[in-house]
PyMOL Python script that loads the backbone (N, CA, C, O; Angstrom):
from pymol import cmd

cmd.read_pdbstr("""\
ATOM      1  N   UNK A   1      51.604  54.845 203.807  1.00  0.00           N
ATOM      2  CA  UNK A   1      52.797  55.396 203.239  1.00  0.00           C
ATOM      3  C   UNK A   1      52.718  56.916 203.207  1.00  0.00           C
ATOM      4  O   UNK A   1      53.608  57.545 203.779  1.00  0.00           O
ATOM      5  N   UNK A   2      51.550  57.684 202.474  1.00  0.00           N
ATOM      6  CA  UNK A   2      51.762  58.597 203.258  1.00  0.00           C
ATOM      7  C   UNK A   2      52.004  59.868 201.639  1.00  0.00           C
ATOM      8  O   UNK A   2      51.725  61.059 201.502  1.00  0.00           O
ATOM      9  N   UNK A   3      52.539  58.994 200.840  1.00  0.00           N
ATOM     10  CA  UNK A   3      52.586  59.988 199.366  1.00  0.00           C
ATOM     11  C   UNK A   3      51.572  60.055 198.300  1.00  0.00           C
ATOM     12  O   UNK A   3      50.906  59.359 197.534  1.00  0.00           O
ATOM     13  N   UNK A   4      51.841  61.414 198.708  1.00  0.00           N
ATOM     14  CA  UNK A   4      50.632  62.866 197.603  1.00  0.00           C
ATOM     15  C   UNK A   4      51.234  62.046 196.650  1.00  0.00           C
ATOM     16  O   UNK A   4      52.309  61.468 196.812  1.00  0.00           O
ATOM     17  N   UNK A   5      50.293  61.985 195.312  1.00  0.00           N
ATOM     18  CA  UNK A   5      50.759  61.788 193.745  1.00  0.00           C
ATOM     19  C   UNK A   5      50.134  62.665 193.134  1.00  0.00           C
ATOM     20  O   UNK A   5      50.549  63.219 192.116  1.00  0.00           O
ATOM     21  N   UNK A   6      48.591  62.986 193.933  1.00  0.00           N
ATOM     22  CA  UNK A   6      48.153  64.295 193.210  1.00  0.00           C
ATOM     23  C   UNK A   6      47.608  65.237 194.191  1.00  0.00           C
ATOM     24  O   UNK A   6      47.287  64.884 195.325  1.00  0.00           O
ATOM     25  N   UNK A   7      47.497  66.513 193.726  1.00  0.00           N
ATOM     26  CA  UNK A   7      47.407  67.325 194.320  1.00  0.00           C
ATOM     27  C   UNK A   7      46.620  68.808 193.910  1.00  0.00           C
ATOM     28  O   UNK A   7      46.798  69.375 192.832  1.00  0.00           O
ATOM     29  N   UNK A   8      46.091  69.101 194.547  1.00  0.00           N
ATOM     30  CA  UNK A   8      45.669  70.799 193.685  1.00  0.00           C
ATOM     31  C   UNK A   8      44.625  70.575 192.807  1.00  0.00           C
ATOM     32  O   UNK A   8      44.205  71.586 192.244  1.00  0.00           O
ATOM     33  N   UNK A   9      43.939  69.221 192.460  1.00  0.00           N
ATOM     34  CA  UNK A   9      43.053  69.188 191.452  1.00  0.00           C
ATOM     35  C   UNK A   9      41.936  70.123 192.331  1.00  0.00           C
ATOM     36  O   UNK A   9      41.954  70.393 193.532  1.00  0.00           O
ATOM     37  N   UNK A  10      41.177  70.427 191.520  1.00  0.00           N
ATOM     38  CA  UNK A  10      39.846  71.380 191.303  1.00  0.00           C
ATOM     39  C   UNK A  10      38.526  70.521 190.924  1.00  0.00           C
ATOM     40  O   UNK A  10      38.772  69.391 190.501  1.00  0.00           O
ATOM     41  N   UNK A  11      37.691  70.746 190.979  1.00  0.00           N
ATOM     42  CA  UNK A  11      36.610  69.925 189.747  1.00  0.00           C
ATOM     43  C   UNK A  11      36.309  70.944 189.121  1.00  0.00           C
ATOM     44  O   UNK A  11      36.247  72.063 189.631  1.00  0.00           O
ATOM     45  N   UNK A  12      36.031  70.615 187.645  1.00  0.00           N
ATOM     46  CA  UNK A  12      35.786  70.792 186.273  1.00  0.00           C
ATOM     47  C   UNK A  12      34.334  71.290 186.648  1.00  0.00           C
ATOM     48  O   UNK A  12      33.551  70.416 187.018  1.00  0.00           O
ATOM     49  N   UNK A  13      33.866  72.649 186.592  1.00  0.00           N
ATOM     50  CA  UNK A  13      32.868  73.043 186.694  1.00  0.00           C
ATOM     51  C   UNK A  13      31.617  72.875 185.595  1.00  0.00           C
ATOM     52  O   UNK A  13      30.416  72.987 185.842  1.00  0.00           O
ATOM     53  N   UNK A  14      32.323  72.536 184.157  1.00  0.00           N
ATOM     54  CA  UNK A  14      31.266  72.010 183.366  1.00  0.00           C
ATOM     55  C   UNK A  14      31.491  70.622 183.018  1.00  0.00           C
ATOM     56  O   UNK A  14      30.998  70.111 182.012  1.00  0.00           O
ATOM     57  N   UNK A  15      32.279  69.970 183.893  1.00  0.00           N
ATOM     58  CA  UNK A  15      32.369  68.526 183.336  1.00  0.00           C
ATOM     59  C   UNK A  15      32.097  67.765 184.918  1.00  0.00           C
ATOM     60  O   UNK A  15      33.164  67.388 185.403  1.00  0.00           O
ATOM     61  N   UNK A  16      31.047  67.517 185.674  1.00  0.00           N
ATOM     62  CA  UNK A  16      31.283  66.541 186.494  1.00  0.00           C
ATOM     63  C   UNK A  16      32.046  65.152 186.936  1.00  0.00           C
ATOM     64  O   UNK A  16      32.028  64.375 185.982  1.00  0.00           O
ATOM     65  N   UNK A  17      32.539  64.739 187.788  1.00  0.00           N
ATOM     66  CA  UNK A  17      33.570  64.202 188.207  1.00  0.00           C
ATOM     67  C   UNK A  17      34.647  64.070 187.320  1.00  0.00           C
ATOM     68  O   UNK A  17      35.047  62.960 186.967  1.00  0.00           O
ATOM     69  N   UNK A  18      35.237  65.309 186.865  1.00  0.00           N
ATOM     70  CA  UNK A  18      36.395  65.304 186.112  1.00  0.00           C
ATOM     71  C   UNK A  18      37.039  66.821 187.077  1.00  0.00           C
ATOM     72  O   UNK A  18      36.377  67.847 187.239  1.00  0.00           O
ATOM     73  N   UNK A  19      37.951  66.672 187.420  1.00  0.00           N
ATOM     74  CA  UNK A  19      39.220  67.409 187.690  1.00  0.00           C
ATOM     75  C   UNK A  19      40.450  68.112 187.261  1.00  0.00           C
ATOM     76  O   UNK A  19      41.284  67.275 186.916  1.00  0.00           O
ATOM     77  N   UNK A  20      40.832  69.170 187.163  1.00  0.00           N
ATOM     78  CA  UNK A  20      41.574  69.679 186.244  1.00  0.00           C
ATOM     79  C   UNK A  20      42.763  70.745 187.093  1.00  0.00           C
ATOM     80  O   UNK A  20      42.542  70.597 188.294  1.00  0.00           O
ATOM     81  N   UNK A  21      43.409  71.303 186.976  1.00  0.00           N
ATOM     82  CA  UNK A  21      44.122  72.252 187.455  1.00  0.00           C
ATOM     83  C   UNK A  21      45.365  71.772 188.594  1.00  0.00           C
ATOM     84  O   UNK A  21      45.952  72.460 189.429  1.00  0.00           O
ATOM     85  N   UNK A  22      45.509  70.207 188.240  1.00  0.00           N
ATOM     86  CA  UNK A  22      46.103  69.745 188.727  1.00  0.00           C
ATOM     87  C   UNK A  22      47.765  69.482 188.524  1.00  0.00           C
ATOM     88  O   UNK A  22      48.476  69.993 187.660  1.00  0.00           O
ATOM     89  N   UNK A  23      48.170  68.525 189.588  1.00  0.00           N
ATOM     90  CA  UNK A  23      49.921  68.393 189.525  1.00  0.00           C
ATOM     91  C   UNK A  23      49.856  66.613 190.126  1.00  0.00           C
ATOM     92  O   UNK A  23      49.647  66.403 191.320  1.00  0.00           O
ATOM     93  N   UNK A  24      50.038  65.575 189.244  1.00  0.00           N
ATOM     94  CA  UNK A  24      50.589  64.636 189.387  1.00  0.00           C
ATOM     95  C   UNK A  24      51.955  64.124 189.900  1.00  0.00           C
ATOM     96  O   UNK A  24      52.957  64.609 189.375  1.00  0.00           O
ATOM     97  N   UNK A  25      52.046  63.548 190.502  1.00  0.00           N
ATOM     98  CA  UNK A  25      53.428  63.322 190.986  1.00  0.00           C
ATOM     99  C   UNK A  25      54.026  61.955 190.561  1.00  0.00           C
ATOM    100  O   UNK A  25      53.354  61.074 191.099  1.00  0.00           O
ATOM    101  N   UNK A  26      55.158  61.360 189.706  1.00  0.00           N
ATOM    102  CA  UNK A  26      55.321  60.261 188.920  1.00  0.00           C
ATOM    103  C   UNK A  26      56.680  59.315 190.130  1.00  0.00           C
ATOM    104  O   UNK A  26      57.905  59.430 190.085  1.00  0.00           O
ATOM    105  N   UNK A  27      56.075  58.693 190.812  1.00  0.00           N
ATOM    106  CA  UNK A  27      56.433  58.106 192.226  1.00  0.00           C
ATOM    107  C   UNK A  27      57.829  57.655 191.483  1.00  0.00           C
ATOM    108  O   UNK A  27      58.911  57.738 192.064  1.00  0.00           O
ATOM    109  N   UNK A  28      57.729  57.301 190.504  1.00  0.00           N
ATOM    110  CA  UNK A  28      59.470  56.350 190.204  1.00  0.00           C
ATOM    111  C   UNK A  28      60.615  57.344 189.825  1.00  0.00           C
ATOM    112  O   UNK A  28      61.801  57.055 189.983  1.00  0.00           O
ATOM    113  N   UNK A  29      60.083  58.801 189.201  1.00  0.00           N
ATOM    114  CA  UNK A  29      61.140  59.436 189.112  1.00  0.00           C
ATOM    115  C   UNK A  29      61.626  60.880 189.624  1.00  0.00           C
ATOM    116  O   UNK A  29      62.643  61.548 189.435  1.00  0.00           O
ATOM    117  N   UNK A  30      60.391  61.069 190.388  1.00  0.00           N
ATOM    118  CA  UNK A  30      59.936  62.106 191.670  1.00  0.00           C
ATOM    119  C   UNK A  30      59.197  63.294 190.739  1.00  0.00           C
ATOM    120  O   UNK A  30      58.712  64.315 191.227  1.00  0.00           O
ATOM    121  N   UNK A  31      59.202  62.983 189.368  1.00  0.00           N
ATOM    122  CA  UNK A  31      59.289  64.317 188.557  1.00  0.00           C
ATOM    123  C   UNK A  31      57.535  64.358 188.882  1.00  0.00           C
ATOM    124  O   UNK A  31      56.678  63.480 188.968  1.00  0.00           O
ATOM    125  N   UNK A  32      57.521  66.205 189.035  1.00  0.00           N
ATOM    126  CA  UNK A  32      55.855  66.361 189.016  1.00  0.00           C
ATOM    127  C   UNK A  32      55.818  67.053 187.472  1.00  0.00           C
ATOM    128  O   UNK A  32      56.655  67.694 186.836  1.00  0.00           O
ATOM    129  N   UNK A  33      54.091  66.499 187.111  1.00  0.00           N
ATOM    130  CA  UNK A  33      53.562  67.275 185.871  1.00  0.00           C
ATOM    131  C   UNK A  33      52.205  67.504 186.097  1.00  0.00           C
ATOM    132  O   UNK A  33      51.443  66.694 186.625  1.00  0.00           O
ATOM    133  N   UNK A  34      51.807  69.000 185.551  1.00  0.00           N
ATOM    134  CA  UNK A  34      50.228  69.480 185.054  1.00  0.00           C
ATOM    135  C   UNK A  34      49.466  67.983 184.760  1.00  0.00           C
ATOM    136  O   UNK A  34      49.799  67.044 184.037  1.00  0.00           O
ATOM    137  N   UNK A  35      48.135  68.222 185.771  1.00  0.00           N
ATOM    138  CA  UNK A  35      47.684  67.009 185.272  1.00  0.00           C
ATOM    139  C   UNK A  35      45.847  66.934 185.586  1.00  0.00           C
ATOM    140  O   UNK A  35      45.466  67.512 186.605  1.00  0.00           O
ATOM    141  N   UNK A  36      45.162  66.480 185.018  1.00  0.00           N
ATOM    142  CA  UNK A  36      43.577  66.231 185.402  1.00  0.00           C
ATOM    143  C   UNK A  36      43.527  64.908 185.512  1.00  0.00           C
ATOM    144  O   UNK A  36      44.429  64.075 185.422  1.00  0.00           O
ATOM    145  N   UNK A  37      42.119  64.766 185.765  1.00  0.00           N
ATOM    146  CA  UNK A  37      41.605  63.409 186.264  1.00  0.00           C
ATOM    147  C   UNK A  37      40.502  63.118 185.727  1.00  0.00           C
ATOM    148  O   UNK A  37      40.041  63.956 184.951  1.00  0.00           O
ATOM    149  N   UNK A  38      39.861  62.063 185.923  1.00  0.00           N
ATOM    150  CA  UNK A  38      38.035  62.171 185.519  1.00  0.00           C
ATOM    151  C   UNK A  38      37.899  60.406 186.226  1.00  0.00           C
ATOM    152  O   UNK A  38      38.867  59.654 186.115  1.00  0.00           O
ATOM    153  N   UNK A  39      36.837  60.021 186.794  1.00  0.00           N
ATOM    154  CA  UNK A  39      36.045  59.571 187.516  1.00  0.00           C
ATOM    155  C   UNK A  39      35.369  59.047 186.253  1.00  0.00           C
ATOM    156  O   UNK A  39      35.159  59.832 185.329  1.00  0.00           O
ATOM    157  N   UNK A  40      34.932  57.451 186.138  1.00  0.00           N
ATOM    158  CA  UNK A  40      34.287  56.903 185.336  1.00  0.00           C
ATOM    159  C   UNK A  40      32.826  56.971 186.560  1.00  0.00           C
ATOM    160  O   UNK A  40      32.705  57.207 187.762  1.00  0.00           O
ATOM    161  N   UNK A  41      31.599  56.493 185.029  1.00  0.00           N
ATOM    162  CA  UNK A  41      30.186  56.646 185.591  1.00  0.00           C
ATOM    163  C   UNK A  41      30.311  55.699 187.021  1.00  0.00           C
ATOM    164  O   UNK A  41      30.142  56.192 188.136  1.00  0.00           O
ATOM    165  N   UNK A  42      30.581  54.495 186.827  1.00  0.00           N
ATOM    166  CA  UNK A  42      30.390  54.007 188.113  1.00  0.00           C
ATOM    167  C   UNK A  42      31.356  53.806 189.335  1.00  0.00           C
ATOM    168  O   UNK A  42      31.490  52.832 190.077  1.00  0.00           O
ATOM    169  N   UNK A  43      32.062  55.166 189.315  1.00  0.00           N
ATOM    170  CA  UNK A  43      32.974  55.248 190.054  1.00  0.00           C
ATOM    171  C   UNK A  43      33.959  54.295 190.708  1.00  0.00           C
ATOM    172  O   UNK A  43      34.490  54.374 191.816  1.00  0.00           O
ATOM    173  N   UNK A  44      34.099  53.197 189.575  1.00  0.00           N
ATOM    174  CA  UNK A  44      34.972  51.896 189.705  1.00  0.00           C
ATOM    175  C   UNK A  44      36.516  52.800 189.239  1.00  0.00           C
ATOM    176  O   UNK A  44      37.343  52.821 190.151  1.00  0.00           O
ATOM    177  N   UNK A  45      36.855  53.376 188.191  1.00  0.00           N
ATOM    178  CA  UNK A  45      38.035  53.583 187.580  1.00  0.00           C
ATOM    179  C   UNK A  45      38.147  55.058 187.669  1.00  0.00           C
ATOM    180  O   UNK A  45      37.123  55.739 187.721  1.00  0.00           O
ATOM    181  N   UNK A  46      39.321  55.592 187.689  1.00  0.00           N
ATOM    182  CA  UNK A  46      39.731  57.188 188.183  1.00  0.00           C
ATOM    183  C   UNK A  46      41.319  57.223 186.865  1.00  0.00           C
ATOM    184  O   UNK A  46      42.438  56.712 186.807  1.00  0.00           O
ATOM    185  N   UNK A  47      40.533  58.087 186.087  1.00  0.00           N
ATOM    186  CA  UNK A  47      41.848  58.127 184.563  1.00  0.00           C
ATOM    187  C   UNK A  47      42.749  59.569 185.084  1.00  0.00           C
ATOM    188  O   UNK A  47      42.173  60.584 185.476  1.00  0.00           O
ATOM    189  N   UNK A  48      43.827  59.472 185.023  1.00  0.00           N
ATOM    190  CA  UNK A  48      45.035  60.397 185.466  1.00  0.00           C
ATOM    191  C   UNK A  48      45.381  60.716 184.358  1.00  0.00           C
ATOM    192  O   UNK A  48      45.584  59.819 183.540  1.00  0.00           O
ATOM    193  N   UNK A  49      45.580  62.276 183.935  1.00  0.00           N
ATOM    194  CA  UNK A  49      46.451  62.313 182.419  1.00  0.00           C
ATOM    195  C   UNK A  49      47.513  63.414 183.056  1.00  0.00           C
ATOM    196  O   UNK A  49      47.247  64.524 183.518  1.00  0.00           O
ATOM    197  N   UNK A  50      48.423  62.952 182.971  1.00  0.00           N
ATOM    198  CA  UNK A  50      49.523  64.052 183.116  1.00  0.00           C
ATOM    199  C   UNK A  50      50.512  64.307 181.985  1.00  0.00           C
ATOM    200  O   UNK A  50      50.755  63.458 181.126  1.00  0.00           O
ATOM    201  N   UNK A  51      51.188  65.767 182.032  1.00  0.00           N
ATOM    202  CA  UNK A  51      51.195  66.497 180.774  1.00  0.00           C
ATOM    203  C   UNK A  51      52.415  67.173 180.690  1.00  0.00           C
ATOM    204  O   UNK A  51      53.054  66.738 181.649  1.00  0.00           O
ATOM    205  N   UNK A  52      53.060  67.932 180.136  1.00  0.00           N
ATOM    206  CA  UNK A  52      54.181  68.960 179.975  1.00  0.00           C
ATOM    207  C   UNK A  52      54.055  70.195 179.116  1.00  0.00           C
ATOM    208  O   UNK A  52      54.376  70.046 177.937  1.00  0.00           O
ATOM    209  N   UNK A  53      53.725  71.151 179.423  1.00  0.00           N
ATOM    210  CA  UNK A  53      53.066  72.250 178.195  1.00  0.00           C
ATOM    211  C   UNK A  53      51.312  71.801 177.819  1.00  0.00           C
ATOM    212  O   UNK A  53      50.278  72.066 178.433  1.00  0.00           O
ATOM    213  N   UNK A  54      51.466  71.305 177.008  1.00  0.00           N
ATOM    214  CA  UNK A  54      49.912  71.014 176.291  1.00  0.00           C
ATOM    215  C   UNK A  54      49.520  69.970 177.073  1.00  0.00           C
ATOM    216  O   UNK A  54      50.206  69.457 177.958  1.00  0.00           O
ATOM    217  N   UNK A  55      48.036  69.543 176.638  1.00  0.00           N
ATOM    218  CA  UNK A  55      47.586  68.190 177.754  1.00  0.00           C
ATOM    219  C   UNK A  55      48.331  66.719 176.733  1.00  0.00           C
ATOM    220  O   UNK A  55      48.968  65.711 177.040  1.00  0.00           O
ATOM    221  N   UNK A  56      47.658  67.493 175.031  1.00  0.00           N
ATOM    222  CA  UNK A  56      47.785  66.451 173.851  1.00  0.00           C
ATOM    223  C   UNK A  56      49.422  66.000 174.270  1.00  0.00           C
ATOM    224  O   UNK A  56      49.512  64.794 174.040  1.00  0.00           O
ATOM    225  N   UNK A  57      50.636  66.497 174.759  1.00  0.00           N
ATOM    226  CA  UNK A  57      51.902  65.361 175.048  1.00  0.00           C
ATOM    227  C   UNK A  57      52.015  64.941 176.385  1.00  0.00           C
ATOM    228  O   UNK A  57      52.983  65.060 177.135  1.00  0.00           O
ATOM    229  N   UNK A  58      50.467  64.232 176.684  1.00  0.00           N
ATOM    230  CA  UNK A  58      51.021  63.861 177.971  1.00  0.00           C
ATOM    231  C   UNK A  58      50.227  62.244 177.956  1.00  0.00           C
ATOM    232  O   UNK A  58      49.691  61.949 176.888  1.00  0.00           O
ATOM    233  N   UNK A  59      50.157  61.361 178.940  1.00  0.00           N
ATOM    234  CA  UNK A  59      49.872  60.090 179.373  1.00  0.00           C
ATOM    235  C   UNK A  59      48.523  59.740 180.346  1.00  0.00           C
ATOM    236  O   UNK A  59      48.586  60.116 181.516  1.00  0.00           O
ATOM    237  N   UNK A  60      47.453  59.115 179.942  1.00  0.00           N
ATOM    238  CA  UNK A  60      46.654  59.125 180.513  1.00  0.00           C
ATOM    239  C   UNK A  60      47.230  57.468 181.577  1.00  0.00           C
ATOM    240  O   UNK A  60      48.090  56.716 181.120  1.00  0.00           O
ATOM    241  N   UNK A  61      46.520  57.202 183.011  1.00  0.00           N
ATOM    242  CA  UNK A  61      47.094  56.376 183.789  1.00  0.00           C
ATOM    243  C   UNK A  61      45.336  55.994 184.099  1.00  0.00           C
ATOM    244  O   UNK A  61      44.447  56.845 184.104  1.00  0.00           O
ATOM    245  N   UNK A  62      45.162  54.680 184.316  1.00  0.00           N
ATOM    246  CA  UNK A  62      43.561  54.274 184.374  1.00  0.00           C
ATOM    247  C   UNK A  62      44.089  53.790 186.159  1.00  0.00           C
ATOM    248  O   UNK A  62      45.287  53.546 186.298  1.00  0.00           O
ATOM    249  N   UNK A  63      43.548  53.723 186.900  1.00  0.00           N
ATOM    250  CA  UNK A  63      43.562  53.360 188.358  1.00  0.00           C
ATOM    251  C   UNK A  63      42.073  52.639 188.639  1.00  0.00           C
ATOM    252  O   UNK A  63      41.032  53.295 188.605  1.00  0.00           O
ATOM    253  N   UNK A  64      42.108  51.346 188.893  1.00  0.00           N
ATOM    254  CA  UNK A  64      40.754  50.339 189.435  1.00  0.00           C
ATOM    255  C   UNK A  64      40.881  49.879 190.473  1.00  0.00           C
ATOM    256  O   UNK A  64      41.733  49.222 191.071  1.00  0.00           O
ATOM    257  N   UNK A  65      39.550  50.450 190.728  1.00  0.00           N
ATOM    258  CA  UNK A  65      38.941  50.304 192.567  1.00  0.00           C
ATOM    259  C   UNK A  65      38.559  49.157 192.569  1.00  0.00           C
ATOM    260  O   UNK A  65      37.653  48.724 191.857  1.00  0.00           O
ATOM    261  N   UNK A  66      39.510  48.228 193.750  1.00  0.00           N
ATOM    262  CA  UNK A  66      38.529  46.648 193.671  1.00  0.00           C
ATOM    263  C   UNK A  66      37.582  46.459 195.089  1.00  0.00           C
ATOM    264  O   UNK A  66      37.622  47.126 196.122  1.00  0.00           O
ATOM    265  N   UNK A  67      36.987  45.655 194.846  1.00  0.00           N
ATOM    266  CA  UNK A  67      35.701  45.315 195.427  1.00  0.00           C
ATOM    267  C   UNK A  67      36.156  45.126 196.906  1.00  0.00           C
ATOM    268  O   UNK A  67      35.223  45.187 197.705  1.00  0.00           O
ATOM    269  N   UNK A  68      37.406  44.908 197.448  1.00  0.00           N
ATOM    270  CA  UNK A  68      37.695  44.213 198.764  1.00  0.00           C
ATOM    271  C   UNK A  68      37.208  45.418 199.536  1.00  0.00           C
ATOM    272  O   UNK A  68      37.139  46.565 199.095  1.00  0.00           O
ATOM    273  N   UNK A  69      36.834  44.947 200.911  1.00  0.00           N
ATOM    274  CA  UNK A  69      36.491  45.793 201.740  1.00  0.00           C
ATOM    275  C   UNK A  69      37.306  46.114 202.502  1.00  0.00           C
ATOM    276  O   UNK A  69      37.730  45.136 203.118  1.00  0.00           O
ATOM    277  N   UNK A  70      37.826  47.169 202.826  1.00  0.00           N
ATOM    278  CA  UNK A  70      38.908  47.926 203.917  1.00  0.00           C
ATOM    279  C   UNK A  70      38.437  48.045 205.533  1.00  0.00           C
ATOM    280  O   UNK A  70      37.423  48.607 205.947  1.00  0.00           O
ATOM    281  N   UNK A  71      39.011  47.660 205.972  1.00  0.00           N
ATOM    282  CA  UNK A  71      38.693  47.992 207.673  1.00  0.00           C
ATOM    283  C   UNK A  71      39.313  49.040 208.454  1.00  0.00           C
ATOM    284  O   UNK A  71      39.017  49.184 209.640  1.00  0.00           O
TER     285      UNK A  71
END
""", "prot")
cmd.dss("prot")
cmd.show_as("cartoon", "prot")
cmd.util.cbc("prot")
cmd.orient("prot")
């Protein structure tokens, strides 16, 4: 398909696999918002928080990697 949802993230120089300085893109209503990321320890789950002004009014989104293998 082909659509960015995020974009511009950075990594978090004192926080490993966490990402920050980012722009989420919210696919159902095209609207983009300020947004970070962070990478759980076993790199199964990837948490999205996107925001408007502050981070505290915004929505964290959990995304899980499943086991199937891609070809």
């Amino acid at each position: 398909m082909g659509l960015e949802v995020l974009t511009g993230l950075v990594e978090d120089p004192k926080r490993p696999n966490n990402y920050i300085d980012g722009d989420i893109l919210e696919s159902k209503t095209a609207k983009t918002y300020k947004g970070k990321a962070g990478l759980s320890p076993d790199g199964k789950r990837l948490f999205m928080h996107g925001y408007v002004g502050i981070s505290a009014l915004g929505r964290t989104v959990v995304w899980t990697r499943t086991d199937s293998a891609s070809s």
